[in-house]
N, C-alpha and C positions, 0 to 999 in steps of 0.2 A: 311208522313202519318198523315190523320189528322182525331181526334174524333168529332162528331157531334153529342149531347146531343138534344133529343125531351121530351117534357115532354107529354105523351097520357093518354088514360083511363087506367083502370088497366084492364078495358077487353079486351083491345087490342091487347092484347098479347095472344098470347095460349101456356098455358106450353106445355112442350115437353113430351108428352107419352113413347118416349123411351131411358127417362133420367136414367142414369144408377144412378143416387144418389136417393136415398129414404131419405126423410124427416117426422120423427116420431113426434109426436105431441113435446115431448120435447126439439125438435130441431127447430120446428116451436115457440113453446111457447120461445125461448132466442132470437128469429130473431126478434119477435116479441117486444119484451123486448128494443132489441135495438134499433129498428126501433123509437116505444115510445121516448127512452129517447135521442136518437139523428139525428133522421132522415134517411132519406134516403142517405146516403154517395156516393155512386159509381151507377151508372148506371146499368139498368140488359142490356145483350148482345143480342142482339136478331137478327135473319134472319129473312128478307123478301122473299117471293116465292110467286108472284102472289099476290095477295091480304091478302091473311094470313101474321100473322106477329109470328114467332114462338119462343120462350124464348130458349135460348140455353146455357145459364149461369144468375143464378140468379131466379131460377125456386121455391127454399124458398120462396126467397126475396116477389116475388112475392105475392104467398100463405100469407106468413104473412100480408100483405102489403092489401090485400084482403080480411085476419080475422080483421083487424084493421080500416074495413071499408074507408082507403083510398079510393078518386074516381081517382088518377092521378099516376103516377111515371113516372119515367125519366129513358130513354133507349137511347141507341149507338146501331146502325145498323151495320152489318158486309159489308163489300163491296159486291157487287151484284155479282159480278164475284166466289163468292165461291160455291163450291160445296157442297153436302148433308156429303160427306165423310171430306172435311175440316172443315165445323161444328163441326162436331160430334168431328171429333179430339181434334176441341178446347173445347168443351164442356169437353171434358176428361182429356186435360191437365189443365184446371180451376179447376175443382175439386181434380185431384190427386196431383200436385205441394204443396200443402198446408199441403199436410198429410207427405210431404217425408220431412219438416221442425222437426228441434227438439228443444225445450223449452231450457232455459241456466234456468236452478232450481233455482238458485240463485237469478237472476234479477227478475224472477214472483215470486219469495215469497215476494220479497223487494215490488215491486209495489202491489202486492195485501193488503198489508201491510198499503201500501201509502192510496191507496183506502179503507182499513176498515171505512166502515159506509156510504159509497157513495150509495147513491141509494135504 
């Protein structure tokens, strides 16, 4: 399997209306944050269907990416062969996989620690 990195407008893309994550200004306001102090890191996922290009993971990103006056970002297409139903899936497991993670308390206290005064 291989990934292919395009970098297009930021209007290229159309967020997905029936992204089950909602993003609150304070969640946009930290993507943003990061975006600022480090870039663009990962690609947002996105489906083709015709001529529309739809955001399927990465639908913040995006937003932020947007408030931030960016004209570009960089996107990974999913193979053409997927369906509306296998999107969606992965759109669900992007978002959910991350929340079923749990912190070790100890190691983020130490590094946040490390980072007092960064930024």
């Amino acid at each position: 399997m291989s990934l292919t990195l395009e970098t297009v407008p930021v209007g290229a893309g159309a967020l997905d209306p029936a992204n089950a994550r909602k993003h609150g200004t304070r969640n946009l306001d930290a993507i943003a944050g990061s975006l600022r102090q480090f870039g663009q890191r990962r690609p947002l996922v996105c489906r083709r269907a015709g001529s529309e290009t739809m955001v399927i993971a990465g639908n913040g990103t995006l937003e932020a990416a947007r408030s931030l006056g960016w004209t570009e970002v960089v996107i990974t297409v999913v193979p053409d062969d997927w369906t509306s139903e296998q999107a969606k899936a992965y759109a669900l497991a992007d978002n959910r996989t991350a929340e079923l993670a749990t912190w070790d308390e100890a190691v983020l206290a130490q590094q946040l620690g490390d980072l007092d005064g960064l930024g």
